[in-house]
C-alpha positions in Angstrom: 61.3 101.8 118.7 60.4 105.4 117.9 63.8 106.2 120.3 65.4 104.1 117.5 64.0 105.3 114.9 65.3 108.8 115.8 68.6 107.9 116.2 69.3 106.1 112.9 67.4 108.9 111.2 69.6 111.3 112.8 72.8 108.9 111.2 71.1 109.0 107.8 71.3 113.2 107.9 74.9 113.0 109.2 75.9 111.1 106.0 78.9 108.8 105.6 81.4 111.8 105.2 80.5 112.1 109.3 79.7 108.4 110.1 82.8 107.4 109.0 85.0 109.3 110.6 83.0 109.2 113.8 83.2 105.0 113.3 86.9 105.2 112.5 87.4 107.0 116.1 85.7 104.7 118.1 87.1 101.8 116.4 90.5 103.6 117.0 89.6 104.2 120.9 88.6 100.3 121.5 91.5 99.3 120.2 94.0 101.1 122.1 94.6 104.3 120.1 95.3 107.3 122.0 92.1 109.5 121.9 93.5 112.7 120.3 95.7 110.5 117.7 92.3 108.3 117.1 90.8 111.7 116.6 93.3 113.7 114.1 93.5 110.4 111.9 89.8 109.8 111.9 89.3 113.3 110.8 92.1 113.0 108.6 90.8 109.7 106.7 86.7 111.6 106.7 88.2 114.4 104.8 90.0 112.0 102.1 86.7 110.3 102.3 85.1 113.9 101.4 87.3 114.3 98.8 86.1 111.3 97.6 82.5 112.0 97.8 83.0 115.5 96.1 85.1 113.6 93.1 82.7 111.2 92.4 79.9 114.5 92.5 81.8 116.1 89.6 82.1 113.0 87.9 78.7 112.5 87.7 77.7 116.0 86.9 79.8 115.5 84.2 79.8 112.4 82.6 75.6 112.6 83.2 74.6 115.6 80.7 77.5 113.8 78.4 75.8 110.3 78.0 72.8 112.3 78.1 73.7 113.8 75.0 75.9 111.0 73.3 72.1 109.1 73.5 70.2 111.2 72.7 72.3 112.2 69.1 72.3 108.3 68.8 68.4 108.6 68.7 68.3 105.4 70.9 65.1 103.8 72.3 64.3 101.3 74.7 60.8 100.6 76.7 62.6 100.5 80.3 64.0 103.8 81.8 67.2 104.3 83.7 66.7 106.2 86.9 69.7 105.5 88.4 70.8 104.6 91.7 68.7 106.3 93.7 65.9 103.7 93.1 67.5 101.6 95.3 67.0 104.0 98.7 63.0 104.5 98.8 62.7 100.9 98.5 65.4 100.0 101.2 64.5 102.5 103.4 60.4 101.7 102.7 60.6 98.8 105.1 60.1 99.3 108.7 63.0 96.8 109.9 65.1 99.4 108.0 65.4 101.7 111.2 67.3 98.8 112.3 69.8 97.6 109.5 72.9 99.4 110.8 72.6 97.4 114.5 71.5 94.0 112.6 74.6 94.3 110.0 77.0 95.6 113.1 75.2 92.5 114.7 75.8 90.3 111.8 79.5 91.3 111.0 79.8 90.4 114.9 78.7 87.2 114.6 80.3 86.4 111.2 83.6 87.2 112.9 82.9 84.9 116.1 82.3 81.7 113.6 86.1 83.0 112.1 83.6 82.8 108.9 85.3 86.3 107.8 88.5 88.6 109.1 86.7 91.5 108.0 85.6 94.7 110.6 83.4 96.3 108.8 83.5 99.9 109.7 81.7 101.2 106.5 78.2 100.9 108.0 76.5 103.6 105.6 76.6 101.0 103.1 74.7 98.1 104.9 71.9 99.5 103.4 72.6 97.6 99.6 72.0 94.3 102.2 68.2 95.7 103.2 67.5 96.3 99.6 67.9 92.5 99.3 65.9 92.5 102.1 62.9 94.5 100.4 63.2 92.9 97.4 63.0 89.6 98.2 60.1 90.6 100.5 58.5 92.3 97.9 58.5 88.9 96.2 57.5 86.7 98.6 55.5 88.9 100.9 57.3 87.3 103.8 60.0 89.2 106.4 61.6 86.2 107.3 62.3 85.8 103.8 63.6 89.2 103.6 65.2 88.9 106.8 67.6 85.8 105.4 68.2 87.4 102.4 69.7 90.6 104.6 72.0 87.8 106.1 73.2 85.7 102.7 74.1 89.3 101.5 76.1 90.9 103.9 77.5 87.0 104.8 78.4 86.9 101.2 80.2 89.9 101.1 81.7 89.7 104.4 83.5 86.3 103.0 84.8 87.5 99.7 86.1 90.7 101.0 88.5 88.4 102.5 89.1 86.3 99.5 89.6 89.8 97.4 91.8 91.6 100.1 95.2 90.3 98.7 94.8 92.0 95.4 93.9 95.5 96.7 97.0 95.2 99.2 99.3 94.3 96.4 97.9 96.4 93.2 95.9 99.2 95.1 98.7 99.3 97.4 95.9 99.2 100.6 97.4 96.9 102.9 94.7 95.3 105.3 91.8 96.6 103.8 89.0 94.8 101.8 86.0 96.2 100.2 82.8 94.0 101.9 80.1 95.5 99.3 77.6 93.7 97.6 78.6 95.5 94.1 82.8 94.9 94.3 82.0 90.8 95.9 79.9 89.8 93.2 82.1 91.1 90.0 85.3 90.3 92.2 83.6 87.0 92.1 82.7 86.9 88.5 86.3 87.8 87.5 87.9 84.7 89.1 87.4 82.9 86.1 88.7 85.4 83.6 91.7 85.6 85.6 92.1 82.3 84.2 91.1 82.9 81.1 93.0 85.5 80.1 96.3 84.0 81.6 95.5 81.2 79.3 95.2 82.9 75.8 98.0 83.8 74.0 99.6 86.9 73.8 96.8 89.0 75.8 98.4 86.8 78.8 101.5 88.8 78.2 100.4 91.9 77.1 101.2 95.1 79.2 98.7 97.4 79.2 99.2 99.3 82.4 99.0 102.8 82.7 102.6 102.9 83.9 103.4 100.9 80.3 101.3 102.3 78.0 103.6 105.7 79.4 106.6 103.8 78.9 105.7 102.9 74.8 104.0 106.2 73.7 105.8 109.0 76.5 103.2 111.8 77.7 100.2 110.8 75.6 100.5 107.7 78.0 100.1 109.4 81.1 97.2 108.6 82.9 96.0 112.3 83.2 96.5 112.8 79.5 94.5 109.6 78.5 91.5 111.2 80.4 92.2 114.4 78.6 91.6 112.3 75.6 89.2 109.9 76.0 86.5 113.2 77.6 87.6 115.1 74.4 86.5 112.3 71.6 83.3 111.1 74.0 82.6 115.0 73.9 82.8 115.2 70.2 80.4 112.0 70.0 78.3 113.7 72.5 77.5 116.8 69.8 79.6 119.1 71.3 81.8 122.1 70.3 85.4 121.7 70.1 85.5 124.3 73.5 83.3 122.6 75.4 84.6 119.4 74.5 88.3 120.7 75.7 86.3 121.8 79.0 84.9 118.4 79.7 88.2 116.8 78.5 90.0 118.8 81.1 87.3 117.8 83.9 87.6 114.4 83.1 91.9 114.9 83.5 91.5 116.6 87.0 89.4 114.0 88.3 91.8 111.3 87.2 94.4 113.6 88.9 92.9 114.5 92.5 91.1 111.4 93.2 94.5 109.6 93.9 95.2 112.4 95.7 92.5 112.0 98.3 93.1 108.2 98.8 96.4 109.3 100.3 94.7 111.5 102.7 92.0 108.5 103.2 94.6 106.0 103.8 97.1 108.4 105.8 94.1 108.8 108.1 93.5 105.1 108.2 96.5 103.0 108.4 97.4 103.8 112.0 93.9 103.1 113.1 93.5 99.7 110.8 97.0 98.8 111.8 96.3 98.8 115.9 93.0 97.4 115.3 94.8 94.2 113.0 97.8 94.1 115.7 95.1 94.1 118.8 93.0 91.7 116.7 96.0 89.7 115.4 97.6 89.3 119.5 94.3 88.3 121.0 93.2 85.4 118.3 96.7 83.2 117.6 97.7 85.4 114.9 95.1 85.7 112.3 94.8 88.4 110.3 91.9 91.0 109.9 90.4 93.5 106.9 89.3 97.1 107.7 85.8 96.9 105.4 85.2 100.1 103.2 83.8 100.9 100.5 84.8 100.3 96.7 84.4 103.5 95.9 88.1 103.4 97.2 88.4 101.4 94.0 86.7 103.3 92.2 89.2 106.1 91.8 92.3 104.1 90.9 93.8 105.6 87.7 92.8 102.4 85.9 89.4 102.1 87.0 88.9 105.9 85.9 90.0 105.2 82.7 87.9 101.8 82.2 84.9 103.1 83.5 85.1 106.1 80.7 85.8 103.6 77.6 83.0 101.6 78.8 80.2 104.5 78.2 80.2 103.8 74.4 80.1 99.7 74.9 77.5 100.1 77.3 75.5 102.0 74.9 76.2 99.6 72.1 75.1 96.7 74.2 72.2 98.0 74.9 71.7 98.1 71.1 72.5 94.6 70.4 72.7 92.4 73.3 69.4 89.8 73.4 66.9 90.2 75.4 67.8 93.3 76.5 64.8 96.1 77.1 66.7 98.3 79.2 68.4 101.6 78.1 71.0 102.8 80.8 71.7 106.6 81.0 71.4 107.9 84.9 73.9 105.3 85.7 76.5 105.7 83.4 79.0 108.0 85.6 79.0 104.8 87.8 80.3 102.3 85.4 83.9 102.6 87.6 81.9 100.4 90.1 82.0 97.9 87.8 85.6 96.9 87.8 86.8 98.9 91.4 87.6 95.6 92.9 88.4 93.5 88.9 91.3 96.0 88.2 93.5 94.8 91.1 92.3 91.1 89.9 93.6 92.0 86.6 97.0 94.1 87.7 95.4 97.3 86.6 95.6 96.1 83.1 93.3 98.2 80.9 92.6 96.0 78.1 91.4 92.8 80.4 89.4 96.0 82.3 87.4 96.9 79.2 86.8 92.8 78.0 85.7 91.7 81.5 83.4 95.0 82.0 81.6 94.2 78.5 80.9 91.2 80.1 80.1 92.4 83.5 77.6 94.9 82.0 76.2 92.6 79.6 74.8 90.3 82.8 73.9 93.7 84.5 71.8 94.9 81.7 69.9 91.8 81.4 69.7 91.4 85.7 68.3 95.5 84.7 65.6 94.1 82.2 63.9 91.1 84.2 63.8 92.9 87.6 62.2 95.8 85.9 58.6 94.9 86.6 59.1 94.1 90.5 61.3 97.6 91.0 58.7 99.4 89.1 55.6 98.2 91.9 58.0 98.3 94.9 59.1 102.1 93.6 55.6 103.2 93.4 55.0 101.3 96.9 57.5 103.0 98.5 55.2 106.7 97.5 58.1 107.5 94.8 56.7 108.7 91.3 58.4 107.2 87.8 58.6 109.7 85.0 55.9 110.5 83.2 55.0 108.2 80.0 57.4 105.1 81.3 55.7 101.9 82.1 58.6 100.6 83.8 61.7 102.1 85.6 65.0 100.0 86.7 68.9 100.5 87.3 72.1 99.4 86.0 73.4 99.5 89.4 70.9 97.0 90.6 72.8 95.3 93.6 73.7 91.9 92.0 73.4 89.7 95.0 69.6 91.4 95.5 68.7 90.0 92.1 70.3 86.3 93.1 68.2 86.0 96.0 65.0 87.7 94.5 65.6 85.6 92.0 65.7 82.5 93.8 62.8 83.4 95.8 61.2 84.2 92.1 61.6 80.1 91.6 58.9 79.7 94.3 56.0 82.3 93.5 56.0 82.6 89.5 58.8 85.0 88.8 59.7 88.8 89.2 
């Protein structure tokens, strides 16, 4: 065990901009890739990946001091504080079955794939960790492993299955041919947006409506333009946020490169990966009568769509105004704003990348996460402190926006049986 212990400790330094790369060359390797081709392409895809990563950490530094400021001039106050994502790591990582998560969910995806349950590989196994946070909390409920240890298995079974139910749409919108995202986050709102895709091909006009990036270009010329929209929508947000008009064009500019090079590095990502996914589906596809098989990343892919960019910025202000008015609701989101992308990474192919059904299902979407936020609040709060983390000072209670939804389903299902969260 403490052999074990080392080596997945040494995985966690490494980091996914590493892992992935390193995964992508072995899956290359077993399935008949040519070691030095495996190799350039798997290096080739990490440093898209890196791109990525580096993005996304602008993004955030960005769009964290702006909501920051936008709340703070909107002199709002409510009793449970947003600390962001990172809640989510002491507690998974608190368990000791955690040294083991990346063999159980390699184990798992195994498994899954032997009952034909799922066509997904799942080759993003940084992110197997959202699974042992059901794990933990579901434990943390019940006090019982075994517990914990099924919920591990409905989560990643879960998203495992929908990946492949999703994988369609990101071929055909996302243009991402055999690739599905297999994470808790996108499988639960690719889930809830099944029935608005109904909806909203049922009510008139907004059935019709083309509100595509490439449209909106179309009707109103360069203002249209995906980069200029971000140019835009960073500058008013800025100007809400209190700032001066030059550091508002600053952040505005930001907020237009990011929309600019983040497409940028999915072409190196999927460069890199599409002759490794494509002899890994054509192995897979020969040897099992034709079926065909997913590469599994991460939505973050989705995340940096041009669409999902620009949804994930007009939904700061609604989140914020939700948090105002929607019932029930005790929890005021801030460290997880620069994340709202995550939100519709998956929808937006649902939806054809159209903007407008983008912003009416993520009201929606973060309307059900602010209230999962709220009633989960108490239980993250005593397994934060468990886990030897501190909560800021004066805050009876800590949560997150981005609490993983298919961790509060089981949790909460567990809940049923030992008098609530």
């Amino acid at each position: 065990m403490n052999e074990i212990n080392v080596f997945f400790k040494l995985i966690d330094e490494l980091g996914p901009t590493v892992i992935l790369p390193v995964a992508l060359f072995f899956v290359g390797v077993a399935f008949r890739v040519k070691p030095g081709t495996a190799f350039v392409n798997a290096l080739r895809a990490g440093i898209g990946f890196f791109g990525l990563n580096v993005m996304i950490g602008v993004g955030i530094s960005t769009i964290g001091p702006l909501t920051s400021a936008i709340v703070a001039r909107a002199g709002l106050a409510l009793p449970i504080a947003d600390v962001g994502v990172g809640i989510h790591f002491p507690i998974a990582f608190s368990l000791p079955a955690a040294a083991l998560m990346i063999p159980l969910g390699i184990l798992l995806n195994i498994v899954v794939l032997s009952l034909k349950l799922t066509k997904t590989v799942n080759i993003d196994v940084w992110n197997i960790w959202p699974w042992m946070f059901s794990w933990a909390c579901v434990q943390g409920v019940t006090g019982s492993a075994i517990y914990g240890l099924l919920a591990f298995v409905f989560t990643g079974v879960v998203s495992l299955v929908l990946g492949d139910l999703q994988a369609p749409y990101i071929e055909k919108y996302y243009n991402m041919p055999g690739v599905s995202f297999p994470h808790p986050f996108s499988s639960f709102f690719g889930l809830i947006a099944w029935p608005f895709m109904w909806l909203f091909d049922r009510i008139p006009g907004l059935k019709d409506w083309e509100v595509d990036i490439e449209s909106i270009q179309k009707k109103i010329g360069p203002f249209g333009n995906s980069t200029v929209l971000s140019l835009i929508i960073g500058f008013l947000l800025s100007l809400m946020a209190g700032y001066n008009v030059i550091k508002a064009l600053q952040t505005g500019v930001i907020v237009a490169a990011i929309q600019l090079l983040m497409p940028e590095m999915i072409k190196n990502l999927m460069a890199g990966l599409f002759p490794i996914s494509e002899a890994a589906r054509k192995f897979l596809t020969q040897k099992y009568s034709g079926d065909e098989y997913y590469i599994g990343l991460d939505c973050a892919v989705g995340v940096t769509q041009p669409s999902a960019i620009v949804v994930g910025i007009l939904l700061i202000p609604i989140t914020l105004v939700l948090a105002v008015v929607l019932p029930g609701n005790e929890f005021l989101p801030l460290a997880d704003l620069a994340f709202l992308g995550f939100w519709v990474a998956l929808p937006m192919a649902m939806f054809k990348n159209n903007i407008l059904k983008g912003v009416l299902f993520g009201t929606v979407a973060i309307a059900i996460s602010l209230w999962m936020a709220t009633s989960i609040a108490p239980l993250l709060t005593r397994l934060t402190i468990n886990a030897g983390s501190t909560i800021p000072e004066g805050v009876d209670y800590v949560s997150a926006l981005t609490v993983y939804p298919w961790a509060w389903v089981t949790t909460w299902f567990s809940s049923l049986f030992n008098g609530g969260f």
